[in-house]
N, C-alpha and C positions, 0 to 999 in steps of 0.2 A: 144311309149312314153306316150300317154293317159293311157295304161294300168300299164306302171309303175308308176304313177302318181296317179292311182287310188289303185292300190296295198297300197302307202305308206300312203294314207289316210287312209286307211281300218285298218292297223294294222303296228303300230307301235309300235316301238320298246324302252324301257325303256335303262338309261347307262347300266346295268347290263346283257343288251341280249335278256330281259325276254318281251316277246310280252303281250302288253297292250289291254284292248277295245278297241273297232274302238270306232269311233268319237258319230254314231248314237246311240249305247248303250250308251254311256257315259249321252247324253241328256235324256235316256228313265230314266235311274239310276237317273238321277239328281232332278227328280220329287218326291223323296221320302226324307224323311229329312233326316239328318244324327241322330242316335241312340244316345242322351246324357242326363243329368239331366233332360236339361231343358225339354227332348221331354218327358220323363216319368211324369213330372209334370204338362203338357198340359194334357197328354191325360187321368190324372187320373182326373184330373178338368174337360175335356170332357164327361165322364162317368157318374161326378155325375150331370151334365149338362143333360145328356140323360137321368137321371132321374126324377127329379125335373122337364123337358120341357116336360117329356111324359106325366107325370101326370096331368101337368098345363090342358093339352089338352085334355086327356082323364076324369080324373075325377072333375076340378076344373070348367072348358069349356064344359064339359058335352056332351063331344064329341062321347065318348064312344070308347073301344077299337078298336072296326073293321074301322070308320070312322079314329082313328086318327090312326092305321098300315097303310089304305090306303092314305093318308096325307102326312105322313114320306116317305113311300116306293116310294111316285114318285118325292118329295124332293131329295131321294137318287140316282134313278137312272139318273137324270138328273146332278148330282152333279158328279157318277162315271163318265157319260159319258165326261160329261169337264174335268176332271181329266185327262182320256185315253186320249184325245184329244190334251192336253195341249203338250206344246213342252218343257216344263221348268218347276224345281219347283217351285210353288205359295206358300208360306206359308198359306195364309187365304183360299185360294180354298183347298186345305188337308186338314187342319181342319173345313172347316164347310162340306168336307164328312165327316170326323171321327167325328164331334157330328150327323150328319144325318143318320150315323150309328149306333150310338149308342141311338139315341132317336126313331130312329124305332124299335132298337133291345129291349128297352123300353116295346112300345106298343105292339110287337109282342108276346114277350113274356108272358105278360099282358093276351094278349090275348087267347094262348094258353092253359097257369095252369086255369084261369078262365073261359071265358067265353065256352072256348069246353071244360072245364071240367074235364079234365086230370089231374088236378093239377098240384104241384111246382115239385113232385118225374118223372111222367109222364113227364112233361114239360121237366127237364133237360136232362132228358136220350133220349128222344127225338131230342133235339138241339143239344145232345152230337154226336149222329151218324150222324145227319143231318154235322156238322163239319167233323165226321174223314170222310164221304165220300167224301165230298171237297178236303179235303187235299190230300187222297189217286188218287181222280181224277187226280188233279195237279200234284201229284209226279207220276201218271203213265204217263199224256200225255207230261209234260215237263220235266221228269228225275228225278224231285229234287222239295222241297217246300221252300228250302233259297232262302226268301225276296232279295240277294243280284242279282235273275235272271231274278225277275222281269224285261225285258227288252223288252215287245214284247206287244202289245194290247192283247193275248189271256194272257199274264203271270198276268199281271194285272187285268182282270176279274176274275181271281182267286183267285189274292191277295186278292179283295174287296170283292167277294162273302164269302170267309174265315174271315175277318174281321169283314163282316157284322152277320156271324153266330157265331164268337165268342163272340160277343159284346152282342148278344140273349140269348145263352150260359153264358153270366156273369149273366146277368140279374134274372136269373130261377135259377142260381144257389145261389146267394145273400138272393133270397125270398126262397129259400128251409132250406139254413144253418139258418134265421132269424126267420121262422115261424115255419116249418115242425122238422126244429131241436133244435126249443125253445133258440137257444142263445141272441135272441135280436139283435139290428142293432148293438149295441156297441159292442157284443161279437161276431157276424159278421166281423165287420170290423176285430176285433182284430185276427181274425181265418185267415181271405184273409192277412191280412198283414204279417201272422208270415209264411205262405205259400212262399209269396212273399221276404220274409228275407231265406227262404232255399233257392229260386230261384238265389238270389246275389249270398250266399253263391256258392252254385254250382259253379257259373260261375266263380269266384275269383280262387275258390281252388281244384278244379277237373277239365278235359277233356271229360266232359260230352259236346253233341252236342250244337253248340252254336243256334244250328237252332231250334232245341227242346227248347232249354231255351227260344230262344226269345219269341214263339209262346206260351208257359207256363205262362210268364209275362204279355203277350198281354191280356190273357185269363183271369189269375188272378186279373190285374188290373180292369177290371167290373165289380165283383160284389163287390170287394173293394170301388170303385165309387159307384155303386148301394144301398149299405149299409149305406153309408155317405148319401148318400140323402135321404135314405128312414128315417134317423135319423132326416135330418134335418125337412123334409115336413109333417111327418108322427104325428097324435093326439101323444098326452102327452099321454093317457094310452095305446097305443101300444108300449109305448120308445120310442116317436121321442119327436122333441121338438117342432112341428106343426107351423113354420114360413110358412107363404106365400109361397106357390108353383111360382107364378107369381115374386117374390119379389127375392127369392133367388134362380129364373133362371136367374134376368137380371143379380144380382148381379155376379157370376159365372160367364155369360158370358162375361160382361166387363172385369172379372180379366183374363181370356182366350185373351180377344183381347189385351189384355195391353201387355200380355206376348207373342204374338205371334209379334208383331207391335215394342216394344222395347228391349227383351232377343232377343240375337243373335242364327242365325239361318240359315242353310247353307245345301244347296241340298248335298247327299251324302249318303251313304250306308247302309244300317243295319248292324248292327253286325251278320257273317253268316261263316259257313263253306262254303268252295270250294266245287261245284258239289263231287267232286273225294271225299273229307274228308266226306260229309255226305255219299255217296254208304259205303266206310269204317266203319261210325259209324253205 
């Protein structure tokens, strides 16, 4: 009797026949927000957040890159690790990894084109493999890199390590299209957003993977982010408009907690193919 009992826990069954998560997936899933306006407008506000707070630190704070990577980086894994931990989504615990992620991927990157000398070209192509080996990690030891299987502490470490390299990945890529490619922050931004307008596209009106898309948007919303802030913190004669790095991170960030505290917001799924639907794509 216990084992039937524990059977119909495990996996139940929807009216239709169709066998559902068991119960402990369902809680690991629920840690992740659900995919909606609202969550693409956090995290593009998170980005430029990660901008505008890395600089505060490194160059305003006079922190200097390696002190403020190593600053962030233990910020972050102390943040992933309560994250894994958590038995439920937290809205404000996710987001203050996703800015700790992305204000290391800041300094990191900072750190990289500059102080080792690599530059913005070096930098990205760098972050660029540093990313597909993650992902290729992840889709060789768990099958698949749809966010939707995140259900396991090892699935998770991957998500975050992926996240936190795409986030790096924006960063190097913002300052490469900005400086290395002479468009300026505004012709920047306007580069990452019309990117990010095929990415829609796509997804509306083609069968392209939806797993691919997400992690395209993920990617492209940073240096989208990165550009907006390098606009807003950055001298008058580089194109920025040179406010207060201090001033329009609080400011950022309070519109971040407003939104995360009063827009509704509800643990639930990424947008993803089925394990089965990505092996096919």
């Amino acid at each position: 009797m216990n084992r039937l009992r524990a059977s119909a826990f495990t996996l139940r069954r929807s009216s239709a026949g169709t066998p559902t998560l068991n119960h402990s997936r369902q809680e690991a899933l629920s840690k992740v927000p659900e995919v909606t306006l609202i969550f693409w407008i956090i995290k593009i506000a998170a980005t430029t957040l990660g901008e505008t707070g890395g600089d505060t630190v490194t160059m305003t704070l006079d922190w200097g890159y390696l002190a403020g990577s190593l600053l962030f980086v233990v910020a972050l894994i102390v943040l992933v690790a309560a994250q894994i931990m958590a038995k439920k989504f937290h809205p404000l615990l996710y987001w203050a990894t996703i800015v700790a992620s992305t204000t290391f991927g800041t300094t990191m990157a900072d750190f990289a084109d500059r102080s080792l000398g690599i530059g913005y070209t070096g930098g990205s192509t760098l972050l660029a493999l540093l990313l597909a080996a993650t992902l290729l990690l992840w889709r060789f030891s768990q099958g698949t890199i749809d966010v939707n299987t995140v259900a396991t502490p090892k699935a998770e470490a991957f998500y975050w390590a992926a996240i936190t390299f795409s986030q790096t990945l924006g960063t190097a890529l913002g300052d490469w299209i900005a400086d290395t490619g002479g468009l300026g922050y505004e012709g920047g931004a306007l580069v990452f957003a019309a990117a990010l307008a095929v990415v829609v596209l796509l997804h509306y009106f083609t069968s392209a993977s939806r797993v691919l898309l997400f992690w395209a948007a993920f990617i492209l919303t940073r240096p989208l982010g990165a550009t907006v802030g390098d606009f807003l913190d950055k001298p008058i004669a580089d194109g920025g408009l040179a406010l207060s790095r201090p001033l329009a991170s609080a400011v950022i960030a309070a519109f971040i907690i407003v939104c995360v505290l009063v827009l509704p917001q509800r643990a639930g799924r990424h947008p993803g193919v089925s394990e089965t639907e990505f092996a096919r794509n």
